[in-house]
C-alpha positions as CSV (number, residue, x, y, z in Angstrom):
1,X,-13.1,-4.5,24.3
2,X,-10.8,-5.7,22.0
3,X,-12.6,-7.6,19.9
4,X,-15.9,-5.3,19.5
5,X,-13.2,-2.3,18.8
6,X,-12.4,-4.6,15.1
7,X,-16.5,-5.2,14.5
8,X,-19.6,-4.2,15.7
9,X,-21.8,-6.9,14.8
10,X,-19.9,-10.0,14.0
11,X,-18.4,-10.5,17.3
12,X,-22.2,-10.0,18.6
13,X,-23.8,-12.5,16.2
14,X,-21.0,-15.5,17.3
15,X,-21.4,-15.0,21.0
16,X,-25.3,-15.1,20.5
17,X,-25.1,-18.0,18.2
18,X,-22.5,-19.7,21.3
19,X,-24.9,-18.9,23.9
20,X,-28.1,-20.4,22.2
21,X,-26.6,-23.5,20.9
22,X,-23.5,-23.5,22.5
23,X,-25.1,-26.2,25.0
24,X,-26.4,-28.5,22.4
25,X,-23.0,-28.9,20.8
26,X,-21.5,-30.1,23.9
27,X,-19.7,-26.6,25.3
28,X,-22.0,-26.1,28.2
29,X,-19.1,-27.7,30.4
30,X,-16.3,-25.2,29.4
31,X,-15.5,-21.9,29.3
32,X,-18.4,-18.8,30.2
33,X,-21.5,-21.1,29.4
34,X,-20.1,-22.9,32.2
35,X,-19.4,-20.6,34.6
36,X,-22.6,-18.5,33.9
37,X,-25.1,-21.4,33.5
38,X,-26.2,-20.8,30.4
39,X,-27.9,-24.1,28.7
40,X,-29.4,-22.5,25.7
41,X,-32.6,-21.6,27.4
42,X,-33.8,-18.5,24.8
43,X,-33.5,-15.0,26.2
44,X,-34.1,-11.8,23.9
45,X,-30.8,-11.8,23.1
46,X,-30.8,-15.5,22.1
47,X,-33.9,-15.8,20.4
48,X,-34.6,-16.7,16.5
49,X,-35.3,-12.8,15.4
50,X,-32.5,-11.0,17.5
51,X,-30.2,-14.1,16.3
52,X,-31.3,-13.5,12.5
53,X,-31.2,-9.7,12.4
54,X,-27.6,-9.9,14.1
55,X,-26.8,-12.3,11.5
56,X,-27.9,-10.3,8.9
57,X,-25.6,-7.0,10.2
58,X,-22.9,-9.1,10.5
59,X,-22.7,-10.3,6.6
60,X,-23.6,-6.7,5.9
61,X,-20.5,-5.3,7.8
62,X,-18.3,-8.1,6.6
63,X,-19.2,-7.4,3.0
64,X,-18.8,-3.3,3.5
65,X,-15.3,-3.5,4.6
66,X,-14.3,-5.8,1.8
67,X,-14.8,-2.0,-0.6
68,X,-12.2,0.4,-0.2
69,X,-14.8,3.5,-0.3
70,X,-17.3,2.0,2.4
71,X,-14.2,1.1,4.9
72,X,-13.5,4.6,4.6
73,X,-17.1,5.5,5.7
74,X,-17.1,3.2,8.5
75,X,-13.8,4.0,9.9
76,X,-15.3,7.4,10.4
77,X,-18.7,6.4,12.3
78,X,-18.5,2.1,13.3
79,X,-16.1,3.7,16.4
80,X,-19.2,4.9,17.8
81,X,-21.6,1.6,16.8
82,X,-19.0,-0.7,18.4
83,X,-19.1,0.8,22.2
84,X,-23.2,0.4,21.7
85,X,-23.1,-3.4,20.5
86,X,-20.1,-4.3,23.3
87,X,-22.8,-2.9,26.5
88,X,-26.0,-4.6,24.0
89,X,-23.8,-7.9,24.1
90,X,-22.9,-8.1,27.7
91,X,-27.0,-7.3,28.5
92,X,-27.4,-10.0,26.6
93,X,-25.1,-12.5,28.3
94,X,-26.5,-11.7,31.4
95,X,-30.4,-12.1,30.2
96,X,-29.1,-15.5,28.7
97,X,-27.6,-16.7,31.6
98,X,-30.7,-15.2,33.8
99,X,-33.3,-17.3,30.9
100,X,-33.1,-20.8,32.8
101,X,-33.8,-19.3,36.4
102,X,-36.6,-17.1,35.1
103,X,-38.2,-20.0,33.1
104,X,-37.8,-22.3,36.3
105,X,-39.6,-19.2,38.8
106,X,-42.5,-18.3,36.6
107,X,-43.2,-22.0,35.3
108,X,-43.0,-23.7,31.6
109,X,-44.4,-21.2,29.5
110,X,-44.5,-20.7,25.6
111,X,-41.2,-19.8,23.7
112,X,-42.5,-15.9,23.9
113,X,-43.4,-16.0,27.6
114,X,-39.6,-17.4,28.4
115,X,-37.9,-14.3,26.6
116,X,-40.1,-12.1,28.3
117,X,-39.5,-13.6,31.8
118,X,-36.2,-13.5,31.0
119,X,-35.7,-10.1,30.6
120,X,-38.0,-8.9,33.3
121,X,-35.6,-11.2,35.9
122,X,-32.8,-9.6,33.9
123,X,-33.9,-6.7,34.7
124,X,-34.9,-6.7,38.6
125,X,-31.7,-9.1,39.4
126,X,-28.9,-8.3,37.1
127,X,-29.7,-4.5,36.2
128,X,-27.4,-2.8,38.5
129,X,-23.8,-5.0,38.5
130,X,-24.9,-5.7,34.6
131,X,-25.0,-2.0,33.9
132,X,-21.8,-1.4,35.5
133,X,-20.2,-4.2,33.6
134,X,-21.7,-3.1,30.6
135,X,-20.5,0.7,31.3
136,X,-17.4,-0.4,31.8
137,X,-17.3,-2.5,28.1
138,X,-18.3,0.6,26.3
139,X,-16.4,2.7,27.4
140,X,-12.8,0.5,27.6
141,X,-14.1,-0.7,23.6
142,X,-14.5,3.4,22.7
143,X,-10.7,3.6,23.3
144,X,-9.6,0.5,22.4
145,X,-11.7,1.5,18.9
146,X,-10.7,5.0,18.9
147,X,-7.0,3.8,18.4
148,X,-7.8,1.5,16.0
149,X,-9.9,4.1,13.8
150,X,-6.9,5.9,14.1
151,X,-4.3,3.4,13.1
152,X,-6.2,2.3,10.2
153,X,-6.8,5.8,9.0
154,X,-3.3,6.2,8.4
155,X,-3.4,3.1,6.1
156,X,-6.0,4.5,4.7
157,X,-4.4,8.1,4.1
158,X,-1.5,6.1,2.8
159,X,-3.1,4.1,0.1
160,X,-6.7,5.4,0.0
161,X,-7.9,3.6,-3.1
162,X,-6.7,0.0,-1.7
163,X,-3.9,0.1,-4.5
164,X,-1.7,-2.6,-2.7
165,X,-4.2,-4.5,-1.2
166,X,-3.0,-4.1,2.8
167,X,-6.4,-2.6,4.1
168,X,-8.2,-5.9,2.8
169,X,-6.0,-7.8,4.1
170,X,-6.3,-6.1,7.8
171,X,-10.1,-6.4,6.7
172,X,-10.4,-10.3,6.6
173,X,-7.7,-10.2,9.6
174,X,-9.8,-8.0,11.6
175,X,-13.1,-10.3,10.3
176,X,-11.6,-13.7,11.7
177,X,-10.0,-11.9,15.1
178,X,-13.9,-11.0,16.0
179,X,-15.7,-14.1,15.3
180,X,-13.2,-16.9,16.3
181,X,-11.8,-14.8,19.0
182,X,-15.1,-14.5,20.3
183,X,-15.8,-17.8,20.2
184,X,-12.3,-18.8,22.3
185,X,-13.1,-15.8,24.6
186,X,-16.0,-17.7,25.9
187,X,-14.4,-21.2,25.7
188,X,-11.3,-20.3,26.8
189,X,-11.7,-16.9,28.6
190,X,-8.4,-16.6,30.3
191,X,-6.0,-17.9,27.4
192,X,-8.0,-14.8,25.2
193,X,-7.9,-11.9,28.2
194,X,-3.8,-12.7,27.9
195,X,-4.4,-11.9,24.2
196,X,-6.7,-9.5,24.1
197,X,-4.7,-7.4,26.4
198,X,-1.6,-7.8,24.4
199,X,-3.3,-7.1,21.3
200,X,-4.7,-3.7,22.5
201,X,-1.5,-3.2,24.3
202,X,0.4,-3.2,20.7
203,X,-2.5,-1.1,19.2
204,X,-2.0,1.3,21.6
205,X,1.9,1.2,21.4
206,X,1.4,1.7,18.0
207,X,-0.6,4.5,18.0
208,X,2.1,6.0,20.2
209,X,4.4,5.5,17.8
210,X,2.8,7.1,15.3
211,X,1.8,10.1,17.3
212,X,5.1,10.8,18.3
213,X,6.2,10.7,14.4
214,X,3.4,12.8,13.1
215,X,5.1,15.3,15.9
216,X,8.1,14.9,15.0
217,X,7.6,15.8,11.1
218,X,6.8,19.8,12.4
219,X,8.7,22.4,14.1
220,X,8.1,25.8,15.0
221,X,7.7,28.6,12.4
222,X,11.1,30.7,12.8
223,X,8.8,33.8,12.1
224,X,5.7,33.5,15.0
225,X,6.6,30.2,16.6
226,X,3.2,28.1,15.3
227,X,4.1,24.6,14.1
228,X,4.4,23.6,10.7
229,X,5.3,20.4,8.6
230,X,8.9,20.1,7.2
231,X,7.5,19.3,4.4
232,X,6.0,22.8,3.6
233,X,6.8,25.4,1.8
234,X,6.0,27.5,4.6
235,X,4.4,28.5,7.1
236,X,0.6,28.3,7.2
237,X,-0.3,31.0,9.6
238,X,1.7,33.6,8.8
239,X,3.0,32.2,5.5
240,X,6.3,32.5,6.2
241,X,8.3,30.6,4.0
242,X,10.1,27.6,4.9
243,X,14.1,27.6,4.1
244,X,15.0,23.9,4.9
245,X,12.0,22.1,2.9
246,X,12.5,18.3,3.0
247,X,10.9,16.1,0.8
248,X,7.6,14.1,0.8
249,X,7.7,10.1,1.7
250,X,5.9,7.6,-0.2
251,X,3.3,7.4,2.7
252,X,2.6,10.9,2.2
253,X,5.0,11.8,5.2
254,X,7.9,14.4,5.9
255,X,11.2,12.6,4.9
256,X,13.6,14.7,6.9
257,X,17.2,12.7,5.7
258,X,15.7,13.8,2.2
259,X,15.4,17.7,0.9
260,X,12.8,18.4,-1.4
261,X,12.8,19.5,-5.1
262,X,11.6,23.5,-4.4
263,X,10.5,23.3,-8.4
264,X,8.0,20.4,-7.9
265,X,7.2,20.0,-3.7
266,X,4.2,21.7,-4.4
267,X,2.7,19.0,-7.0
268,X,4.1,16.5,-4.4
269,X,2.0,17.9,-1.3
270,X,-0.6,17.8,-3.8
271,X,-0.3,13.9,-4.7
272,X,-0.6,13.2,-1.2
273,X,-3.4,15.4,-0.7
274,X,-1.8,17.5,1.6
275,X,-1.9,21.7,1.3
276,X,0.4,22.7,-1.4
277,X,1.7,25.3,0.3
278,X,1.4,24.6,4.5
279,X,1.5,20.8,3.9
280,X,-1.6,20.1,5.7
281,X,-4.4,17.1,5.4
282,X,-7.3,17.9,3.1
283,X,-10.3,15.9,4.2
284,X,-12.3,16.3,1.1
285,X,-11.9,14.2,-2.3
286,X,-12.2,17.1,-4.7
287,X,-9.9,19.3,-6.2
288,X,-11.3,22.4,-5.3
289,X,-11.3,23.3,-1.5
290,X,-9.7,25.5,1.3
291,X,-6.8,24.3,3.1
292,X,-8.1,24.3,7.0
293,X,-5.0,25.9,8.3
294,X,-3.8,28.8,5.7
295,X,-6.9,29.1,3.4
296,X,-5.4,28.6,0.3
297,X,-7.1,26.6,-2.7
298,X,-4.6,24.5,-4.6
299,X,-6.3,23.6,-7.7
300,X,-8.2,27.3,-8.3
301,X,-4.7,28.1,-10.1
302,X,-5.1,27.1,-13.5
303,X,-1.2,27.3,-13.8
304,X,-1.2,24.5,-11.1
305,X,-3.7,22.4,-12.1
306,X,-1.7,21.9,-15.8
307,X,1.8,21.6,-13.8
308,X,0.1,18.8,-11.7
309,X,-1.6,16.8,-15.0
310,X,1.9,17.4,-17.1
311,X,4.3,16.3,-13.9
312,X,1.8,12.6,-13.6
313,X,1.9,12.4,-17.3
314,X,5.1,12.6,-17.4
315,X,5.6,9.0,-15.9
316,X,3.1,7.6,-18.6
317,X,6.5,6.1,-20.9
318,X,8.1,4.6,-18.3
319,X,4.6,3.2,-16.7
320,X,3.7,1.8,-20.1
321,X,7.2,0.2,-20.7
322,X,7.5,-1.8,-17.3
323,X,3.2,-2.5,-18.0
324,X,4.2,-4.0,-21.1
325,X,7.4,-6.2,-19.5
326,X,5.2,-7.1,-16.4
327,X,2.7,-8.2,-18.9
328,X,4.6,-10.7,-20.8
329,X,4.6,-12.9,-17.9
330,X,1.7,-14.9,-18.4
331,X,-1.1,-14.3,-16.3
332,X,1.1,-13.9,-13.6
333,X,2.5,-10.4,-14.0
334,X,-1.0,-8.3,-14.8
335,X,-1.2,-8.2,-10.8
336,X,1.9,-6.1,-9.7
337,X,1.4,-4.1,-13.1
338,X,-1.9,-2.9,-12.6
339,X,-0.4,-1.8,-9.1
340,X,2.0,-0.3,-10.4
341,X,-0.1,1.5,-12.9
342,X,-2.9,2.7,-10.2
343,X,0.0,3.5,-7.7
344,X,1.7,6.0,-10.6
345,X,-0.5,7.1,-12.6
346,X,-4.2,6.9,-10.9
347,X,-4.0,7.5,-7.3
348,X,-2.5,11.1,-7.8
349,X,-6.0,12.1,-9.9
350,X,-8.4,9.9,-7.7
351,X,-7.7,10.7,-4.7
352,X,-9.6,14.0,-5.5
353,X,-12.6,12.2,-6.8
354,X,-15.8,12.2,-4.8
355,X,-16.7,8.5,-3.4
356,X,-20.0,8.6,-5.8
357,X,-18.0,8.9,-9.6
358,X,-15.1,7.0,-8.5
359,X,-17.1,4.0,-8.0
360,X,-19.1,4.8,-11.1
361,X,-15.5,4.7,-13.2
362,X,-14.2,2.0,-11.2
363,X,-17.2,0.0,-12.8
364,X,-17.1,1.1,-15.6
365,X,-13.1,0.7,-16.4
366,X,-13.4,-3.2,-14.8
367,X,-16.5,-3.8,-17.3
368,X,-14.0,-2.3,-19.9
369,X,-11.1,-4.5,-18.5
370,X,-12.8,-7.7,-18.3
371,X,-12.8,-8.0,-22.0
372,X,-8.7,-7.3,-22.0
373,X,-8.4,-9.6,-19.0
374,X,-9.7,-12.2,-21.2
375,X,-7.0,-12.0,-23.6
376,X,-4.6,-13.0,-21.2
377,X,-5.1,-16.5,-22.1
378,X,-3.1,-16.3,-24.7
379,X,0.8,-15.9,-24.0
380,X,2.2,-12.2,-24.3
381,X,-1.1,-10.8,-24.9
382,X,0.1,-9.1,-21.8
383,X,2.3,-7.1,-23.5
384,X,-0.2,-5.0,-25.5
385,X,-3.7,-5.4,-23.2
386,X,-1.6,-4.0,-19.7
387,X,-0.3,-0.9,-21.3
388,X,-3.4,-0.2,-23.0
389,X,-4.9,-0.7,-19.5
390,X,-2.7,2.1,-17.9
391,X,-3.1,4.0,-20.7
392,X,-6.9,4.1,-20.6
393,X,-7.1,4.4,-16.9
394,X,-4.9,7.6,-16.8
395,X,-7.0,8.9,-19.5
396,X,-10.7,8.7,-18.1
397,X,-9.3,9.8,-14.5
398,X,-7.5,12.4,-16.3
399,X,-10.4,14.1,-17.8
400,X,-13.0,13.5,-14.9
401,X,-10.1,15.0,-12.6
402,X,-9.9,18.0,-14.9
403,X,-14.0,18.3,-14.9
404,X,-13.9,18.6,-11.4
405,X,-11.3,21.5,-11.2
406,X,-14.1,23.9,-13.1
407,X,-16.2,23.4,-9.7
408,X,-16.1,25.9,-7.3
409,X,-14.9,25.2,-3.4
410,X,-18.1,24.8,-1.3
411,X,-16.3,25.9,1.6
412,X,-15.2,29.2,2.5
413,X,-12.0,29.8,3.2
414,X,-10.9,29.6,7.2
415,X,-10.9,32.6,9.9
416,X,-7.0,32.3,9.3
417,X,-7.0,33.8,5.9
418,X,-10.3,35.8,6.4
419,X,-8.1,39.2,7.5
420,X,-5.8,39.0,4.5
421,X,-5.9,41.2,1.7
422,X,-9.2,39.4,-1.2
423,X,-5.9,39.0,-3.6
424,X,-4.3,36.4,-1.2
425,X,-7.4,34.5,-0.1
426,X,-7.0,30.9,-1.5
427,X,-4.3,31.5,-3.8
428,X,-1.0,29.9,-3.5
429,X,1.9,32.5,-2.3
430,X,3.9,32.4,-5.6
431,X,0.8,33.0,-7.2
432,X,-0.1,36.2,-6.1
């Protein structure tokens, strides 16, 4: 469970992989392949195609969550692959332990007639406590993976665009934890139950946690009683407006010791992709679309869409003057600056780009890039090619963010607004 609930395939390919030629590296004494028999005899599970195609997945999945955008994608649907590959995986341990009794019942047969024996004695002898057992996985590595989804989404939330590097770091965490611990589950299975419980233990603590604070950022509208963020300007079901505003974290997060700048919360709500006005989550990455909660459409104010450009561009001096300092540490400093830069003066414009064009300019700027990256060979390059960077970064996510404003939502606007008055549907309160 708490090892299929960090990969789907990975952790499936090793214990194959252990289980076919486990025996011939000397491990048949130790662990699982001891205790279930297993001598490498082939099974379905174990068998050259299953092994390959497993293989295949796994460098596949490995290589998906090494991209910020297809993490994303899979944090939204691997939750539901993982549960399927845990019960496939423990079928598989049992026809692999079942392959040297079947082969010795039926006789010596052909490679293809032992898998086949296999998993017809599988079948009639292990079917009913192996489909409990494998229930049981799948469901316990749903929750187990559940939490996780859920913990990494907030990383995700917080740094969607892999700006700071964290979520491929937990990536290449998450990659080792499933194939080595895997492999010490069956070697040492008691040592990595200890673990494995603690680990999940702490994942579920942590989702707790987080739960509790996400709670704790709302309280009750003073007007009909329906929680809100304390971050918002106000209320998103009845619009009320909000009279102790604090301010937005860094995380995107109501920072309650901290009240908010009324002029420009709005622009802030909006850099964390949150509901200008009721502080909620927008799911979508474009500028144009209807708040879930109170209906209202951000970015269809043209007022608000040149406040939000002129606020980010406001930080472009002081971005290009700490670019151009980092940058005059040879080779060294580029790293932290271009962080610095994406963090300031990107994220706020990309986070409301659609997962197709951002990868298309992400391209494009690193083909763009390379060439200045080049230059860095040459002591204080850094100083011009950094800035000039930033600057050309800002300005190409700056016009494709404006393009995208022109588009119209292709939602409608929630049953909350539908029975207000046409005026107020999707518009920001001080707008109408």
């Amino acid at each position: 469970m708490g090892l299929f609930a960090s990969r789907a395939f990975v952790p499936a390919f090793v214990a194959a992989v252990v289980m076919r030629w486990g025996p011939g590296w000397g491990l048949d004494d130790v662990g699982m392949l001891k205790a279930l028999g297993i001598t490498g005899a082939p099974s379905w599970f174990t068998s050259d195609a299953c092994v390959t195609i497993l293989g295949l997945l796994a460098a596949l999945e490995i290589a998906a969550t090494k991209n910020a955008d297809a993490r994303a994608l899979l944090n939204e649907v691997d939750q539901y692959a993982k549960p399927a590959m845990a019960a496939l995986t423990m079928f598989g341990v049992w026809s692999a332990s079942d392959a040297e009794f079947a082969e010795g019942v039926i006789g010596v047969l052909p490679g293809e007639g032992v898998v086949l024996a296999s998993v017809l004695v599988g079948v009639s002898f292990g079917s009913i406590w192996g489909g409990f057992v494998a229930g049981v996985t799948a469901v316990g590595t749903f929750f187990v993976a559940t939490t996780r989804s859920f913990l990494v989404g907030l990383v995700i939330d917080a740094d969607q665009d892999d700006d700071l590097g964290v979520q491929r770091l937990v990536s290449w965490a998450e990659d080792l934890w499933a194939a080595f611990g895997l492999f010490l589950l069956i070697l040492f299975p008691l040592v990595m139950l200890a673990l494995i419980g603690l680990a999940a233990g702490l994942v579920a603590l942590l989702r707790w946690w987080a739960h509790r604070k996400e709670e704790a950022s709302r309280v009750p509208c003073v007007n009909c009683g329906k929680l809100m963020y304390r971050c918002a300007m106000g209320c998103g079901h009845c619009r009320m407006v909000n009279e102790n505003v604090c301010d937005v974290g860094w995380l995107g997060q109501s920072d309650v010791d901290d009240p908010a700048d009324l002029e420009t919360q709005p622009h802030q709500l909006a850099a964390a992709r949150r509901c200008a006005w009721c502080a909620e989550k927008l799911d979508e990455r474009r500028p144009r679309q209807y708040c879930p909660v109170c209906g209202v459409d951000s970015f269809g104010d043209p007022e608000f869409v040149r406040g939000y450009v002129n606020r980010v561009a406001q930080r472009l001096p002081l971005v290009l003057i700490v670019c151009g300092l980092l940058g005059a540490v040879w080779v060294v400093g580029v790293i932290p600056a271009v962080i610095f830069y994406r963090l300031t003066l990107v994220a706020p414009l990309r986070r409301y780009v659609p997962w197709g064009r951002n990868l298309l300019m992400k391209w494009g700027l690193r083909l763009v890039f390379f060439v200045l990256l080049a230059t860095q060979i040459v002591p204080f390059a850094g100083i011009v090619t950094v800035p000039l960077m930033a600057l050309v970064s800002f300005l190409a996510y700056r016009q494709l963010f404006l393009g995208l404003t022109d588009d119209e939502p292709v939602r409608k606007p929630t049953e909350v607004s539908a029975d207000r008055p046409a005026a107020e549907r999707g518009a920001l309160p001080g707008a109408v």
